[in-house]
C-alpha positions as a Markdown table, in Angstrom:
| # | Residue | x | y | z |
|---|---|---|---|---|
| 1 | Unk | 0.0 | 0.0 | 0.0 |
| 2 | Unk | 1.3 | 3.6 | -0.9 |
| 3 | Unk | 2.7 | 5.8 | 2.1 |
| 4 | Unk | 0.7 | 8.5 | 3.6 |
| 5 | Unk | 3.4 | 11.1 | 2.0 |
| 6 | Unk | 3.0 | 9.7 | -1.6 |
| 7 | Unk | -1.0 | 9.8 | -1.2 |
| 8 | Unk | -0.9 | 13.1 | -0.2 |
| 9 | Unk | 1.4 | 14.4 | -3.0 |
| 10 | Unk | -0.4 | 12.6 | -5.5 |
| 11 | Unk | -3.7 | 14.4 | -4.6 |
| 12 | Unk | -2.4 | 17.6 | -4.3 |
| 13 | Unk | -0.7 | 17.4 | -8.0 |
| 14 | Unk | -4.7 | 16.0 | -9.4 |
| 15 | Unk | -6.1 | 19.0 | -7.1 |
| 16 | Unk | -3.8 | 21.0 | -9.0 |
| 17 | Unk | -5.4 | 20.6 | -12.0 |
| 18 | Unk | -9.1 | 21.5 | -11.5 |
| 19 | Unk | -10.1 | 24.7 | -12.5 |
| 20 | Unk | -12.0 | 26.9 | -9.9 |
| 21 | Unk | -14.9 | 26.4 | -12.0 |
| 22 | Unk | -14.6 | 22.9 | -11.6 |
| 23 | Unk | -13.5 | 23.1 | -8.2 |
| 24 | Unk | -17.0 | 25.3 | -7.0 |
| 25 | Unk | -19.4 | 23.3 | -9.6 |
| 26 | Unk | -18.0 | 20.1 | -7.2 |
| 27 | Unk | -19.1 | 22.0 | -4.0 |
| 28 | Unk | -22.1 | 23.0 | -5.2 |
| 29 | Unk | -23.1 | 19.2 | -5.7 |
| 30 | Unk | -20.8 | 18.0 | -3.0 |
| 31 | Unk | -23.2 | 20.1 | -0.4 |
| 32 | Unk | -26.6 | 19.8 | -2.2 |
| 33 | Unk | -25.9 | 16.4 | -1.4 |
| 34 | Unk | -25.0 | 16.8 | 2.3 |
| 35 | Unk | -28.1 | 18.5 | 2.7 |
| 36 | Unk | -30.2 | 15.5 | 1.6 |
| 37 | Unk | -28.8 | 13.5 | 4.4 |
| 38 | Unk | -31.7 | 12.7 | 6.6 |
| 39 | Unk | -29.3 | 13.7 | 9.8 |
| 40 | Unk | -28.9 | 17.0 | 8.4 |
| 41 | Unk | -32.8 | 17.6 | 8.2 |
| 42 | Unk | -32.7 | 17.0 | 11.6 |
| 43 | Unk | -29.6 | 18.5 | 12.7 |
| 44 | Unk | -29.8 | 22.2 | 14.7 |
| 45 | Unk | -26.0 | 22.3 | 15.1 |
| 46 | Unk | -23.5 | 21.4 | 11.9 |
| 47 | Unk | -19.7 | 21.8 | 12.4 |
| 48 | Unk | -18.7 | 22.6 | 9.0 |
| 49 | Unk | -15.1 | 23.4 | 8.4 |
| 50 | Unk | -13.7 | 26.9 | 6.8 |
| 51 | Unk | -12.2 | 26.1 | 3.3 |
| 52 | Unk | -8.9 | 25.9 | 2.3 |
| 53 | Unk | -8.5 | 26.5 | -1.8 |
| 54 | Unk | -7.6 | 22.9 | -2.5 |
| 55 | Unk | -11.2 | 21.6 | -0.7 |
| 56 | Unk | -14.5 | 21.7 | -1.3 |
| 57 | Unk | -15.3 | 25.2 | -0.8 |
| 58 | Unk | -17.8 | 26.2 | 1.8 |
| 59 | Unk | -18.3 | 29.9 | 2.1 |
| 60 | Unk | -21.7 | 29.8 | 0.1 |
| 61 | Unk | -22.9 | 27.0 | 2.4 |
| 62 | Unk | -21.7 | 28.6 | 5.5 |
| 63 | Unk | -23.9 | 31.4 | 4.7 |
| 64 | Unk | -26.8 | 29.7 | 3.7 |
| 65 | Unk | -26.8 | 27.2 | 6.4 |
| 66 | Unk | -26.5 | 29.9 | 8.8 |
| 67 | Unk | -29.3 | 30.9 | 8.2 |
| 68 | Unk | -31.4 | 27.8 | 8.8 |
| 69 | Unk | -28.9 | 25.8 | 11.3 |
| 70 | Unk | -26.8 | 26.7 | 14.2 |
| 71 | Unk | -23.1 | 26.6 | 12.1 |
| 72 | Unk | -20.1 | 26.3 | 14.4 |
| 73 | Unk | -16.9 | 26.7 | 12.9 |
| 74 | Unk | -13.4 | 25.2 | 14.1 |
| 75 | Unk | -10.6 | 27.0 | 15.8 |
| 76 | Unk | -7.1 | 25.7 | 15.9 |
| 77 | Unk | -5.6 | 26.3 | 19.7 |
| 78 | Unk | -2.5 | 24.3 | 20.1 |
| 79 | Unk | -2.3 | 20.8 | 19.0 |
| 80 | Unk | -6.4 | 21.1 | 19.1 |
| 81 | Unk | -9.2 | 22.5 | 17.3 |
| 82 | Unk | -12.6 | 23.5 | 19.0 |
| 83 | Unk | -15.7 | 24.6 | 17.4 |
| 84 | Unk | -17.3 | 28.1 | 17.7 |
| 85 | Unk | -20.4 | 30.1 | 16.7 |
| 86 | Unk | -20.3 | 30.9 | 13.4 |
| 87 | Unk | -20.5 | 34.8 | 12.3 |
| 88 | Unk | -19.4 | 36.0 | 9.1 |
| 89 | Unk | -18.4 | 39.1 | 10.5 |
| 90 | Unk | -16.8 | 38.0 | 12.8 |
| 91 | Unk | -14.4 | 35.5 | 11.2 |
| 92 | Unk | -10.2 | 36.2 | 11.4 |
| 93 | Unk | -7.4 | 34.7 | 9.4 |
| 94 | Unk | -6.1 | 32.1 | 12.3 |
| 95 | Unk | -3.9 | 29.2 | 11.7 |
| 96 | Unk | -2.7 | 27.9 | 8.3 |
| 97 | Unk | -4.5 | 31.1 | 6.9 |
| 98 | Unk | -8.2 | 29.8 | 7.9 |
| 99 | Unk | -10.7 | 31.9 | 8.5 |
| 100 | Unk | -11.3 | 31.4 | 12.1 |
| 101 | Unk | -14.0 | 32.6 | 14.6 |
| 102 | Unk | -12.8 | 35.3 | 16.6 |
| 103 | Unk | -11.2 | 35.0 | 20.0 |
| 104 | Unk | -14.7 | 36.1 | 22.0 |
| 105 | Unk | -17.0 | 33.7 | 19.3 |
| 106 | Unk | -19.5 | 31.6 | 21.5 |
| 107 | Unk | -18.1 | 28.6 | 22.3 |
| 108 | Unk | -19.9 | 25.4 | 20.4 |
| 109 | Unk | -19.1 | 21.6 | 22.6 |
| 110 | Unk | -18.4 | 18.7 | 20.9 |
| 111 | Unk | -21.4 | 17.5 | 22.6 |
| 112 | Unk | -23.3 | 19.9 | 21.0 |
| 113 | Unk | -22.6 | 19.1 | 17.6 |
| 114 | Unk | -25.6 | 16.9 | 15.7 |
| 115 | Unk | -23.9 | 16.7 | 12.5 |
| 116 | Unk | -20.0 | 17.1 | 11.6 |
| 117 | Unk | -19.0 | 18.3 | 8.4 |
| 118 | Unk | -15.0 | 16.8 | 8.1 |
| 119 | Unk | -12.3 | 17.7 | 5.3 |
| 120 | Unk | -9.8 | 15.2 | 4.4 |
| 121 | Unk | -7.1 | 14.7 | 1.2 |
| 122 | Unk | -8.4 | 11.2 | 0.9 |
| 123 | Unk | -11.4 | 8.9 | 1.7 |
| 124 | Unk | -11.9 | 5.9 | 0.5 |
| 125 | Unk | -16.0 | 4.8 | 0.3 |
| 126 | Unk | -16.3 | 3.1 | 4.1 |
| 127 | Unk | -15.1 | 6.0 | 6.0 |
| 128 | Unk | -11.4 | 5.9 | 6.4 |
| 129 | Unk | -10.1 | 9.0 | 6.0 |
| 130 | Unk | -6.3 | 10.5 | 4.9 |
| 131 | Unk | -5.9 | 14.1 | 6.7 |
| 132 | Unk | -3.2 | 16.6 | 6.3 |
| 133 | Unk | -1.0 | 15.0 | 8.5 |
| 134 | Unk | -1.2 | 17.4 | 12.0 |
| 135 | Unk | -4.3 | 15.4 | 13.6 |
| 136 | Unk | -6.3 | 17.8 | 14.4 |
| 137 | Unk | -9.8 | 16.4 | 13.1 |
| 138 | Unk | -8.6 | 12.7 | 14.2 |
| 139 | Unk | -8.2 | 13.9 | 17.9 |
| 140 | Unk | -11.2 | 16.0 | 17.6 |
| 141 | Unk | -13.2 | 12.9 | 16.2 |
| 142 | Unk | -12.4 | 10.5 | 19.4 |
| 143 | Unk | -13.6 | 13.2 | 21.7 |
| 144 | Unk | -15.6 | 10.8 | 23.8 |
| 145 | Unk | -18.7 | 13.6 | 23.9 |
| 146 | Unk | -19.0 | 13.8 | 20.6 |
| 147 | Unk | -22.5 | 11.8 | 19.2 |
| 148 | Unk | -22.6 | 13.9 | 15.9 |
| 149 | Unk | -23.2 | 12.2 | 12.6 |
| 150 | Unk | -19.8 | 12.6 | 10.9 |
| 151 | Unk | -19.5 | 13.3 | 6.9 |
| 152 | Unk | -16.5 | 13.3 | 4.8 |
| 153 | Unk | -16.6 | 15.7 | 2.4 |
| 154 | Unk | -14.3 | 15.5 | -0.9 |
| 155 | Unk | -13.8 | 15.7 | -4.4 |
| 156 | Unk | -13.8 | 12.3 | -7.2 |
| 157 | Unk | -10.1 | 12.1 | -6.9 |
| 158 | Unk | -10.1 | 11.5 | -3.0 |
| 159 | Unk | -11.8 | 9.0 | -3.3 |
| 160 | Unk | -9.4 | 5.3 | -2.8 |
| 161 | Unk | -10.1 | 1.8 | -2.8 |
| 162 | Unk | -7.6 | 1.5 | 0.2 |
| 163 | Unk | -5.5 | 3.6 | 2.6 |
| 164 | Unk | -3.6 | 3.2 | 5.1 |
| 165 | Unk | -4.5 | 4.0 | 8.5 |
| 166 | Unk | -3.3 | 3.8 | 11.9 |
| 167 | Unk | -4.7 | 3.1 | 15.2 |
| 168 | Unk | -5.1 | 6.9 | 16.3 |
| 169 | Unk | -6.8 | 7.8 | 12.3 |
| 170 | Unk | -10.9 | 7.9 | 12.8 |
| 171 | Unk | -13.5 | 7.2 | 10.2 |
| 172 | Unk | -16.1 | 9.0 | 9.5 |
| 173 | Unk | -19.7 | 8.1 | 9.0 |
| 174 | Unk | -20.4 | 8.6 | 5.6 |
| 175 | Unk | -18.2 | 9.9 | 2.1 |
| 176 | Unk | -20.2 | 12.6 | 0.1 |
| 177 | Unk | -18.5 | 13.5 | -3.1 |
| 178 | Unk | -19.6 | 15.5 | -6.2 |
């Protein structure tokens, strides 16, 4: 099986290649489809993840969930990330060059959280999920309070008969791609 490393470059070279038309017309489906989960009908709170370029893109869905869902947002703080409020205007360039809620954003527990919206580099179609490497949303995902339904989100090319994972990595629930 290919190393994490080799997975990771090989995705980011096919990432490369989509155009942003591509890349947004794949959101647009990616998230129309997330939004026909029956958990998200019946979610009130969605974590749902600030967009790097290279993932689906989720500043249209931030807004327009917003306004029918309670939408927290994560916030890296250490070695962790923790989930706050989301307010477009109140949102700062944090970590990695994320738009971040701001320091004083109400704070949103794992416990809280009825439906978890999770980027990755790679999935493959049970749930097991390639990250960028720091942890972050594999320690966030064994949280012990955390019930929420939990969603990969990614493009065709993320998607892998096999990876390799370790102990610590967590699946998630359920793959959407475009």
């Amino acid at each position: 099986m290919k190393a994490k490393k080799t997975i990771r470059a090989e995705v980011k070279a096919k990432l490369l290649e989509m155009s942003v038309e591509a890349r947004l017309s794949a959101s647009r489906a990616i998230f129309s489809r997330v939004s026909e989960l029956p958990c998200f009908g019946s979610a009130v709170v969605v974590g749902v993840y600030a967009s790097l370029p290279d993932e689906p893109l989720t500043a249209e869905i931030l807004r327009e969930w917003s306004r029918c869902k309670t939408v927290a947002v994560p916030r890296v703080e250490g070695e962790s990330i923790n989930f706050y409020r989301y307010d477009a205007e109140r949102c700062v360039r944090g970590a990695f060059g994320i738009m971040e809620p701001a320091p004083d954003a109400e704070p949103v527990s794992a416990g809280e959280l009825d439906l978890l919206i999770v980027p990755g580099v790679a999935f493959t179609r049970e749930g097991v999920r390639l990250g960028r490497g720091g942890g972050f949303y594999d320690r966030f995902l064994a949280r012990p309070e955390l019930r929420a339904f939990t969603a990969g989100v990614c493009f065709g090319v993320q998607i892998f008969d096999t990876l390799p994972s370790e102990p610590h990595d967590r699946r998630v629930d359920a793959v959407v791609c475009e």
